[in-house]
C-alpha positions, 0 to 999 in steps of 0.5 A: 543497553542504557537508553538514557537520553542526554543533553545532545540526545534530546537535542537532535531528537528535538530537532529531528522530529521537530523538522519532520512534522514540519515537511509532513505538514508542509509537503505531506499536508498543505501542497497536497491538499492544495493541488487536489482541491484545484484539480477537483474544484470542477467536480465539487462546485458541479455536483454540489458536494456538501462541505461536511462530506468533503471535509470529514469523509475525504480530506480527513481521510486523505491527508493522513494516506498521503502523508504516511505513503511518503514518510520515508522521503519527508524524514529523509528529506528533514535529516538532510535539511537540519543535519546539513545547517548544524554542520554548516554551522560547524556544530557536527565538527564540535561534536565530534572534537568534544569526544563524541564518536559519530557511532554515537551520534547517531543514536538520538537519530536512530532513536527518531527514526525507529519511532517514525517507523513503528508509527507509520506501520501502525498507521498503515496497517490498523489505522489508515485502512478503515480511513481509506474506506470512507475515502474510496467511498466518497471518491466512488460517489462524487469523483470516479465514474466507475462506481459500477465496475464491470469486469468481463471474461473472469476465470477462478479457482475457488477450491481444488479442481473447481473451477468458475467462469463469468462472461461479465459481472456489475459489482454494484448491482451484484449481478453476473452474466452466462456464469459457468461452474465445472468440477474436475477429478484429474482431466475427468469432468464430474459436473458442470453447472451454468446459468443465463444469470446469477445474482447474490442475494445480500440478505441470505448471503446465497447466490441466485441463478436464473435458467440454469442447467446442471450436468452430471458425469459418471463414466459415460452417464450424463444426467441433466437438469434444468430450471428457471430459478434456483437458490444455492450457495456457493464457494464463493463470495462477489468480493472475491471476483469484483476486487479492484486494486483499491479494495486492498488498500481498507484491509489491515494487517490482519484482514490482509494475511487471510484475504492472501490465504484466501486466494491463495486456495483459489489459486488466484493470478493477483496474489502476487500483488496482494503480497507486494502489498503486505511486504511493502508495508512490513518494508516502508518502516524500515526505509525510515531507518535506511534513509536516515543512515544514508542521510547522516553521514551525507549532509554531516560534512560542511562542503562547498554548497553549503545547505542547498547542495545537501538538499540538491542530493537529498531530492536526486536520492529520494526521486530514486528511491520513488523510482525503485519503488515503482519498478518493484512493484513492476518486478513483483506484479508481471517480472515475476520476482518473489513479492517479499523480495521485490518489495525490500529491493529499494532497502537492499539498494539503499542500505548498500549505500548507507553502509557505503557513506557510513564507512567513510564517514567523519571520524 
């Protein structure tokens, strides 16, 4: 495949990312950063957070989660904005008159938009997540008010008929309340371990349990043991019943494909989420692409309207796809559909739709 860029090539590229980096920093930078600043402006001048650590600890991780988190759209967006002035302009008709086939005029934007993908898919998967961890972090501190997460009533699996429950867990002190354990063998109990408390000791890596009790099974036999303090370690960590939604947003790629294995094991009720979130990872990057296809042959025709009604449809068009994307994760967290499939189903829709336009465009 010859992949030498030529004059048009260059041309369209030039542009292309030229007017993407523009709505990034525009749409993806400064409106945002504007809007959140004036929003937490109350919290920062009331507790007197230090301008380094909102700086370098928050918008400088911000800015770039937001910004990719809509990449699609901005790209979308900047294709519409300069493809519809070149054809106002009737640059897109000379093109096409001078012997350029519309297949071959996409090319220099395929070529932009695989690039913007595979960026944003390195960025959401290696790079971003380490910066969302200094970003939570900071929010934790100063901005949330719920930085000791309590959460109550907890049932897992942890391994194959072992079971754990806790009436209530402090994941900032590490510490659970009337924590129950039981072995199953089929519909037979083999033990059943409880505690009035448990507390993860962080420099053992090994739980602590306080008035405990162990039962043990055989048949009709029951052995029974008590104390007030033993140290144990158990199939189970404090990350793996204390996760809130946002923790899975400072894993990467890789850290991600083996919490899901993880919990998989456990036979956990939120793997379907977490897979949502490796899906629309492996999907965003390809929105890119789609958006683009529907893009071009969308603002390539001079009509009636001019620029403002391509930008109109470009708007209408990237609020749907936002709304899709919402109802995915919907479908995927509590309809039940297949994650993988859940996540793709606004490229499904979409790609319908470029196929549509590109069918019927300027020949």
């Amino acid at each position: 495949m010859n992949i030498k860029l030529y004059l048009l090539d260059k041309y369209i590229i030039k542009k292309f990312l030229g007017t993407f980096f523009y709505a990034i920093l525009v749409f993806g930078v400064a409106i945002p950063l504007i809007f959140d600043l004036t929003e937490k402006m109350d919290d920062i001048l009331e507790k007197e957070i230090p301008v380094s650590e909102l700086l370098g600890d928050y918008y400088l991780n911000f800015i770039p989660y937001f910004a990719n988190l809509f990449t699609p759209l901005f790209a979308f967006i900047s294709v519409v904005f300069f493809t519809s002035r070149m054809a106002n302009q009737t640059e897109i008709v000379a093109m096409l008159s001078s012997g350029v086939s519309f297949r071959r005029l996409l090319r220099p934007y395929m070529i932009s938009a695989i690039t913007i993908g595979l960026f944003s898919f390195l960025l959401n998967s290696f790079i971003i997540p380490p910066a969302n961890a200094n970003r939570l972090k900071f929010e934790y501190k100063y901005l949330k008010y719920n930085w000791n997460r309590n959460y109550s009533n907890l049932h897992r699996q942890i391994a194959p008929g072992t079971f754990i429950y806790l009436e209530s867990f402090t994941q900032n002190t590490q510490t659970g309340y009337r924590f129950t354990q039981e072995v199953m063998k089929g519909q037979e109990m083999k033990s059943k371990m409880s505690a009035e408390y448990l507390r993860w000791d962080t420099i053992n890596k090994k739980w602590t349990l306080d008035n405990y009790v162990i039962r043990l099974f055989d048949g009709k036999k029951e052995k029974i043991k008590r104390g007030t303090r033993k140290d144990t370690s158990l199939a189970f960590v404090p990350l793996d019943f204390a996760l809130a939604d946002d923790d899975v947003e400072m894993m990467n790629f890789f850290q991600l494909n083996e919490f899901i294995i993880r919990e998989k094991s456990k036979g956990s009720e939120f793997v379907d989420y977490y897979l949502f979130e490796k899906y629309r990872r492996m999907a965003n990057p390809f929105s890119n692409i789609i958006l683009t296809l529907i893009a071009v042959p969308l603002a390539g025709r001079k009509v009636r309207g001019g620029v403002g009604m391509h930008i109109g449809l470009g708007i209408a068009l990237s609020f749907t796809f936002v709304m899709l994307m919402q109802i995915s994760s919907v479908f995927a967290t509590l309809g039940g559909v297949n994650p993988g499939i859940a996540a793709w189903i606004p490229n499904f829709l979409f790609l319908i739709v470029a196929l549509f336009l590109l069918k019927n465009s300027p020949k």
